[in-house]
MARBA-233428 format. One record per atom (N, C-alpha, C): residue number from 1; residue in one letter; z, y, x. Coordinates in pm, whole numbers. Layout:
<sites>
> k r c3 c2 c1
> NUM a Z Y X
...
</sites>
This chain:
<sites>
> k r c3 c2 c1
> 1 x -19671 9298 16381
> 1 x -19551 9259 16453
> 1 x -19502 9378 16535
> 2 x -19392 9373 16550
> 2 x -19304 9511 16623
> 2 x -19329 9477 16744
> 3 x -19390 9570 16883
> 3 x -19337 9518 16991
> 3 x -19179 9532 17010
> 4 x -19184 9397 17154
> 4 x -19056 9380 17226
> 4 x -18992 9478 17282
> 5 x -18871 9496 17288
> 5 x -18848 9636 17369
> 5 x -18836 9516 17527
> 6 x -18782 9628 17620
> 6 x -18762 9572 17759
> 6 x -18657 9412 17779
> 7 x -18558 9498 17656
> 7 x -18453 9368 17719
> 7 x -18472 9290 17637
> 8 x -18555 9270 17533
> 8 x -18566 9129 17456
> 8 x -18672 9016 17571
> 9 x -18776 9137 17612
> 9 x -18863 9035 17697
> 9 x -18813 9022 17807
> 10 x -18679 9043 17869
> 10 x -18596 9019 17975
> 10 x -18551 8877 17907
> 11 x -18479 8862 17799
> 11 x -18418 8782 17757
> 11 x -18523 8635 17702
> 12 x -18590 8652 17656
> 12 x -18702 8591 17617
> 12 x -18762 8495 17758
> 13 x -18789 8631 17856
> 13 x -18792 8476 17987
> 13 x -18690 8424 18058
> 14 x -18581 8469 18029
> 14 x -18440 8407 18066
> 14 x -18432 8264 17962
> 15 x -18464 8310 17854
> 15 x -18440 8171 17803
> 15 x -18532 8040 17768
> 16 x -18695 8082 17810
> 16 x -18821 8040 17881
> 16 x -18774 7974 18000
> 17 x -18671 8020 18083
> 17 x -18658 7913 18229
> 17 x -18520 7818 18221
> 18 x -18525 7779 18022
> 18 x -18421 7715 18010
> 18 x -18257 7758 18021
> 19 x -18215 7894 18061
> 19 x -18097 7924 18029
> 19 x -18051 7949 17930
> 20 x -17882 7877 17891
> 20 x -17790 7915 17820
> 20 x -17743 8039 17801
> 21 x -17699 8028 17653
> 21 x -17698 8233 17613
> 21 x -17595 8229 17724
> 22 x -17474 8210 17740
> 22 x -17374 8217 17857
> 22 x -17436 8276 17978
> 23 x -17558 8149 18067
> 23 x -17603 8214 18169
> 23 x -17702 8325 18176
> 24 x -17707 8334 18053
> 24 x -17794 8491 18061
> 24 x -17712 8613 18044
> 25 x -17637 8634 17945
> 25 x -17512 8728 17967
> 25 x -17467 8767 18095
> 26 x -17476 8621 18188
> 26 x -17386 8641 18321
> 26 x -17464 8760 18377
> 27 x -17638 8684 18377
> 27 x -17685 8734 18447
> 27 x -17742 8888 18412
> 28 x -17728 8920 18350
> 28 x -17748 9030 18255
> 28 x -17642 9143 18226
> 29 x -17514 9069 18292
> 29 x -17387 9145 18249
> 29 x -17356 9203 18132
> 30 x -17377 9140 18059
> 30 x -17344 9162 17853
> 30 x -17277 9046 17791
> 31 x -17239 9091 17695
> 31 x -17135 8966 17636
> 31 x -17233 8871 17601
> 32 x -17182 8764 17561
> 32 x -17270 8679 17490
> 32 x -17325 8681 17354
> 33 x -17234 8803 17265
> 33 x -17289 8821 17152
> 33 x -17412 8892 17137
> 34 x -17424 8958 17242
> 34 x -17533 9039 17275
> 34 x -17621 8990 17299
> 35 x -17661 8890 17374
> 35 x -17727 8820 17384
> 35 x -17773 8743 17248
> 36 x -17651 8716 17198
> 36 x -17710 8625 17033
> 36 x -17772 8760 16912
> 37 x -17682 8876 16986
> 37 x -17796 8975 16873
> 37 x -17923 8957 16899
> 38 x -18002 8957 17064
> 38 x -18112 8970 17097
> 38 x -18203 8870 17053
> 39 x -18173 8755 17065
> 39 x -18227 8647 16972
> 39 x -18220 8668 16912
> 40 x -18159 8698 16756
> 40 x -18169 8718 16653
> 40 x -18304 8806 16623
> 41 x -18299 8910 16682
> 41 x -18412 9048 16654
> 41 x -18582 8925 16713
> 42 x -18508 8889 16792
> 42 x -18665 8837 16839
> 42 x -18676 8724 16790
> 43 x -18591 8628 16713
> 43 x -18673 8538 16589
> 43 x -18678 8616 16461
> 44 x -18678 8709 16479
> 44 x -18709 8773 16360
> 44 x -18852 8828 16372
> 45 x -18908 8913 16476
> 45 x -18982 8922 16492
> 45 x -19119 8819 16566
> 46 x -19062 8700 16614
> 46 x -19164 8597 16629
> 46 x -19168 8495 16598
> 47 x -19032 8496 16495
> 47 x -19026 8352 16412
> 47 x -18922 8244 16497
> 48 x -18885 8146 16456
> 48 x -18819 8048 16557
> 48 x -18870 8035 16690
> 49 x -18786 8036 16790
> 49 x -18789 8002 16920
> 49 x -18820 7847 16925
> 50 x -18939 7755 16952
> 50 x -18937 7636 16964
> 50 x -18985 7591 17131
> 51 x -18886 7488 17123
> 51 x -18869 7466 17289
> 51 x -19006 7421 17326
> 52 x -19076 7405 17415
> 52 x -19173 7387 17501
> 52 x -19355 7442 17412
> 53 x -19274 7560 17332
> 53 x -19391 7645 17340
> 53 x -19370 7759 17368
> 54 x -19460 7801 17476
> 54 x -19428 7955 17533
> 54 x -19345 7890 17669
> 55 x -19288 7798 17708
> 55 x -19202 7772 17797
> 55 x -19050 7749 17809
> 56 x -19053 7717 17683
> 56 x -18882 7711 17638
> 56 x -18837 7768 17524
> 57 x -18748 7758 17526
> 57 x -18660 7786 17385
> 57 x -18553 7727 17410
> 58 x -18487 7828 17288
> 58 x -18303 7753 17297
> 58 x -18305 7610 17235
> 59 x -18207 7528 17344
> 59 x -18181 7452 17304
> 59 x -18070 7391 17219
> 60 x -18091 7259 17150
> 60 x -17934 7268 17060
> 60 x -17947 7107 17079
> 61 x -17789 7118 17021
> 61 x -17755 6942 17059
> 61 x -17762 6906 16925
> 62 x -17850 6735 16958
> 62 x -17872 6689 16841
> 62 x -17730 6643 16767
> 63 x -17757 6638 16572
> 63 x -17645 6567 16521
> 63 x -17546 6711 16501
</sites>
């Protein structure tokens, strides 16, 4: 497995304490696509994000 660089594991516990790509961008000051690149690279490299292992994961609305 590749390690994480800095800002994936920035992002990774941003979205571990339950934030929306939106409120992480904010907080991060990057667009939101940026944020959806960063996910991308890091389910790539750790597979799906599933919510309440590790402490979160993105969530999605059912349906």
């Amino acid at each position: 497995m590749a390690p994480l660089t800095p800002r994936e594991t920035e992002i990774l516990r941003l979205v571990g304490t339950g934030r929306s790509n939106t409120a992480i961008a904010r907080t991060l000051v990057v667009s939101e696509a940026t944020v959806k690149t960063h996910l991308a690279r890091l389910m790539a490299k750790l597979g799906p994000l599933q919510p309440g292992a590790g402490g979160g994961g993105p969530r999605t609305r059912p349906g």
